[in-house]
C-alpha positions in Angstrom: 215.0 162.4 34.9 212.8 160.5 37.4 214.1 157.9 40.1 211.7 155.6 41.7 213.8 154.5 45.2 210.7 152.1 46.2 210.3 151.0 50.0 212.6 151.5 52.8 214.6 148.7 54.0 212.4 148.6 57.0 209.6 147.7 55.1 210.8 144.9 53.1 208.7 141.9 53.8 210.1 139.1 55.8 208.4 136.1 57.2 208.4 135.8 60.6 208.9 138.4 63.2 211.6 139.3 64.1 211.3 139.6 67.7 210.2 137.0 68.2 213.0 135.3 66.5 215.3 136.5 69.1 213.0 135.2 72.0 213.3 131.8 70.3 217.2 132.6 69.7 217.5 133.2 73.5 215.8 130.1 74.5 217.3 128.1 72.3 221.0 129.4 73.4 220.0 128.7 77.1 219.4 125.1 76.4 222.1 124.4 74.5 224.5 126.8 77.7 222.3 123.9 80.3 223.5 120.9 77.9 226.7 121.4 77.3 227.7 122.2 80.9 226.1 118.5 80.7 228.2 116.7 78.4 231.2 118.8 79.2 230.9 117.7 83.1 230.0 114.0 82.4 232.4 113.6 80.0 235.8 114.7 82.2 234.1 112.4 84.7 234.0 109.3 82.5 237.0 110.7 80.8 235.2 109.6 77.5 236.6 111.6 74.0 233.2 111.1 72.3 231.6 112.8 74.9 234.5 115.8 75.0 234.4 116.1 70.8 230.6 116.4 71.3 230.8 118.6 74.2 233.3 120.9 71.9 230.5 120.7 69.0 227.9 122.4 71.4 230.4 125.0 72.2 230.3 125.8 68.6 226.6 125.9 68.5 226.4 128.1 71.7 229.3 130.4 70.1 227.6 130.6 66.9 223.7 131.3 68.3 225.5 133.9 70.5 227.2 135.5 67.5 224.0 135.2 65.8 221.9 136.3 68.2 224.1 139.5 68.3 223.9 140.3 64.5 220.2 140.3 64.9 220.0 142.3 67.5 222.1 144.7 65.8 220.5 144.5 62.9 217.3 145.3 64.6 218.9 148.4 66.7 221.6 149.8 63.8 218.5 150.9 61.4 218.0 154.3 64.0 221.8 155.1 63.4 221.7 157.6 60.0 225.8 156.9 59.7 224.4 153.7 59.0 222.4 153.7 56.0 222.0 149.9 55.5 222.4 149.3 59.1 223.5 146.3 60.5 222.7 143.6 58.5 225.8 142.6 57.1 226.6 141.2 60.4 224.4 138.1 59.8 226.4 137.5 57.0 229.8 137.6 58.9 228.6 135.6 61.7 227.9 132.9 59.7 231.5 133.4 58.3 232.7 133.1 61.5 230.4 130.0 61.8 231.4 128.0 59.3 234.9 128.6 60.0 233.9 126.9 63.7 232.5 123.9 62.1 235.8 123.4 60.3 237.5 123.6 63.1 236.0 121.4 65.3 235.6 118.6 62.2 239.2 119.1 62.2 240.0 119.0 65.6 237.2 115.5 65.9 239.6 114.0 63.6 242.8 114.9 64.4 241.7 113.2 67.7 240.2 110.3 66.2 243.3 109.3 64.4 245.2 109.8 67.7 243.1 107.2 68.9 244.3 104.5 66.4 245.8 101.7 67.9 244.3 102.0 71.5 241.3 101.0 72.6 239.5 103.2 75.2 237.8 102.4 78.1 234.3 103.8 77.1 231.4 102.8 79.9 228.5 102.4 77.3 225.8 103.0 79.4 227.0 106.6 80.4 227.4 107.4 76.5 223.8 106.5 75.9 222.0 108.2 78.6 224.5 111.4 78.0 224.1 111.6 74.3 220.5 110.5 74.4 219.9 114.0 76.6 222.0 116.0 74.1 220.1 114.7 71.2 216.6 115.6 73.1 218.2 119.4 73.5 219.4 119.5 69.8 216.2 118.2 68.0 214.0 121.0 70.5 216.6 123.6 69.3 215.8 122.6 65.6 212.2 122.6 66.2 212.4 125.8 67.6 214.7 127.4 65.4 213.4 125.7 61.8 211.1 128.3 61.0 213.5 130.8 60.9 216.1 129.2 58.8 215.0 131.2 55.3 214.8 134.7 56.9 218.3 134.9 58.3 221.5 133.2 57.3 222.9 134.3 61.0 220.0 131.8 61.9 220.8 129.3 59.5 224.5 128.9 60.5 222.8 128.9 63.9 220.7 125.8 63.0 223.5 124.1 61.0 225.7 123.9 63.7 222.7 122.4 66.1 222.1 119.9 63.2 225.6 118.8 62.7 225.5 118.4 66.6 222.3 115.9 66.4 224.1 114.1 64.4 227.3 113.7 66.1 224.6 113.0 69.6 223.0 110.0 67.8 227.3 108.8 66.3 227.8 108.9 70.3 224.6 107.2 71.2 225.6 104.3 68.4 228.9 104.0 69.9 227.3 103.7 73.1 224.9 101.4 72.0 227.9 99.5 69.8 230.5 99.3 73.3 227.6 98.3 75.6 226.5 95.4 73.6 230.0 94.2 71.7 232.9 95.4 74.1 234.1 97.1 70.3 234.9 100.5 71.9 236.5 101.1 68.8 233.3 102.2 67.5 234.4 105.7 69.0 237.0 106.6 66.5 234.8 105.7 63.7 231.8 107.9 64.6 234.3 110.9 65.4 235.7 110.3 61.7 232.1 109.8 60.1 231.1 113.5 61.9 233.9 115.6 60.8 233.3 114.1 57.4 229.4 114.9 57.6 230.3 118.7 58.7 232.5 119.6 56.4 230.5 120.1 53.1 227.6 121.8 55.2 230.2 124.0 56.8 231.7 124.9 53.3 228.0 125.3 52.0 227.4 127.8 54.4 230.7 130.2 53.9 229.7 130.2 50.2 226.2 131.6 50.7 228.0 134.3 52.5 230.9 135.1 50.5 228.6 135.1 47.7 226.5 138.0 49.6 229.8 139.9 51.0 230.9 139.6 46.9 227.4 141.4 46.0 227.3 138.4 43.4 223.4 138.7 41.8 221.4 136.0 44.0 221.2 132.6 42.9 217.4 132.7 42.9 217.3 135.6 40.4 217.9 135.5 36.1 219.3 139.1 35.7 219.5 138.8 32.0 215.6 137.8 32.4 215.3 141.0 34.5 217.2 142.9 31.6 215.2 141.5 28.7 211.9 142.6 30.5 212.8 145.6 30.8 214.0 146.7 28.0 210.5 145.1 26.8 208.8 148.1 28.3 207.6 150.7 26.3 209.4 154.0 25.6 212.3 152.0 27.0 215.0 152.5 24.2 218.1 151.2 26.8 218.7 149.6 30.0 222.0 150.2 31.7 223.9 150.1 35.3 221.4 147.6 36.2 223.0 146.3 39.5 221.8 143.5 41.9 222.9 142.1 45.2 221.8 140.8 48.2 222.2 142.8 51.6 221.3 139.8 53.8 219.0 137.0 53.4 215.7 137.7 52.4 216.9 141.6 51.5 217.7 141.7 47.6 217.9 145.3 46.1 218.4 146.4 42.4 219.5 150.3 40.9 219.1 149.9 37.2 219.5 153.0 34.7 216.7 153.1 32.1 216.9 155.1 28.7 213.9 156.3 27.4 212.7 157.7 25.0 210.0 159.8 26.6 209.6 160.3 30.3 206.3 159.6 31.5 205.3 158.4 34.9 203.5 154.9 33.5 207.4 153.9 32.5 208.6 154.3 36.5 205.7 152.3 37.5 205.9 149.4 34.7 209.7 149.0 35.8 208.7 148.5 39.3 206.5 146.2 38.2 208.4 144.0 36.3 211.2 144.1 39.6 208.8 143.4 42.1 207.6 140.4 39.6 211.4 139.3 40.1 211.5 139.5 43.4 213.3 142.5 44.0 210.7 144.9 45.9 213.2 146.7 47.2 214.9 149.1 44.0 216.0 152.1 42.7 215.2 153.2 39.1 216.1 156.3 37.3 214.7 157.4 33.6 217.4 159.2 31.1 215.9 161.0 28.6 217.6 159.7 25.1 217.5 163.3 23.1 220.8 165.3 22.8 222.1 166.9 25.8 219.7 165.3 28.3 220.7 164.9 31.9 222.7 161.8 33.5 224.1 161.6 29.3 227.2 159.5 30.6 226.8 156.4 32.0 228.5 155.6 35.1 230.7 152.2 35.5 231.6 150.1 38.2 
């Protein structure tokens, strides 16, 4: 019997570094903590809804790049713990769980409000919306930037820069209905913007959840044919069966495989074909153990899940 367990989890290669994604995580969560104070303040002021549903937007965003700024500092510290022998990289996924379920919520929230709104025209001064919104947007769009990069190597990140996009959107819907009750007197514009942004979240926000139910399921990644991954390697020589192959994602960018192969003579070449033909799948990070196929050879019964 021979098992091949590959590279450590630390060594898996991600783009970027990561500590440097936490410096730009930190920066990015003390503009969006400076602008919301902004919009939050100016809008009770002006007593404006489209500012107050945008100000509650950037809460999500700072909520969410704090909740994602913890996961990957945990995930960064949680590898030293040996309790912890994955360490703490499922926390990405549940942040952006916790995420998406924010976006919903305020896209609800935008348009229960907005509906409230039928009927009565508010009192919007539509100079104060542009100059607000036109700040907000400036904060969002240097939080993208800053965060963009980053968006393929963690899904905590991702949620992070979903939230910030849906809240440039809803930034340039206020700056429109500025822009709209300056020049027309049609204040009215309000209630449609707030009704066109919890429609625009929504998918996104569902979009999101999925990637990380699919992860939490341990569903085989999207981005991988695991009956291709079979057929290759029972292509192998000396490879008579291939069984208990498993794959799953532990967080974004970190897909491992444990796959059982039958053989019907254990040499060393077969451990390093089947690494091969993994790592030419993407999946650098794997486990593979040779059965001998003869009468009474070791791991005989196969395990299932």
């Amino acid at each position: 019997m021979g098992h091949d367990h590959g590279h450590g989890h630390d060594h898996i290669p991600r783009t970027g570094d990561p500590n440097a994604r936490i410096r730009r995580m930190r920066w990015a969560l003390l503009i969006l903590v400076t602008f919301l104070i902004l919009e939050l303040t100016v809008g009770l002021m002006i007593n404006s809804l489209a500012l107050l549903a945008d100000a509650g937007h950037m809460l999500t965003d700072v909520v969410g790049m704090s909740m994602g700024l913890v996961a990957l500092l945990l995930a960064r510290r949680g590898s030293n713990d040996p309790a912890r022998t994955f360490g703490w990289h499922r926390v990405e996924v549940l942040s952006a769980i916790a995420n998406a379920v924010l976006l919903l919520g305020v896209a609800a929230w935008i348009m229960y409000e907005a509906i409230g709104r039928i009927g009565e025209a508010p009192d919007l001064p539509g100079g104060v919306l542009i100059g607000t919104a036109l700040a907000g947007l400036a904060a969002n769009v240097v939080v993208m930037l800053m965060l963009r990069g980053d968006v393929e190597d963690s899904i905590a990140v991702r949620g992070a820069y979903l939230e910030v996009l849906a809240d440039a959107v809803g930034s340039v819907g206020v700056l429109l209905a500025g822009v709209v009750t300056l020049l027309f007197g049609w204040s009215f514009a309000d209630i449609v913007v707030g009704v066109a942004i919890s429609l625009w979240v929504v998918p996104r926000a569902v979009g999101l959840a999925l990637s990380a139910l699919r992860i939490l399921t341990q569903t085989g990644p999207a981005h991988i044919d695991v009956d291709s991954v079979r057929r290759d390697l029972r292509a192998l020589p000396l490879v008579a069966d291939v069984h208990d192959l498993h794959i799953w994602t532990l967080t974004t960018g970190k897909d491992v495989a444990t796959v059982h192969l039958t053989v019907t003579e254990w040499r060393r070449d077969t451990l390093v074909d089947a690494r091969a033909v993994l790592a030419g799948h993407g999946l650098e990070h794997a486990t593979v153990q040779l059965e001998p196929r003869e009468q009474g050879g070791p791991c005989k019964e196969q395990m299932s899940w």
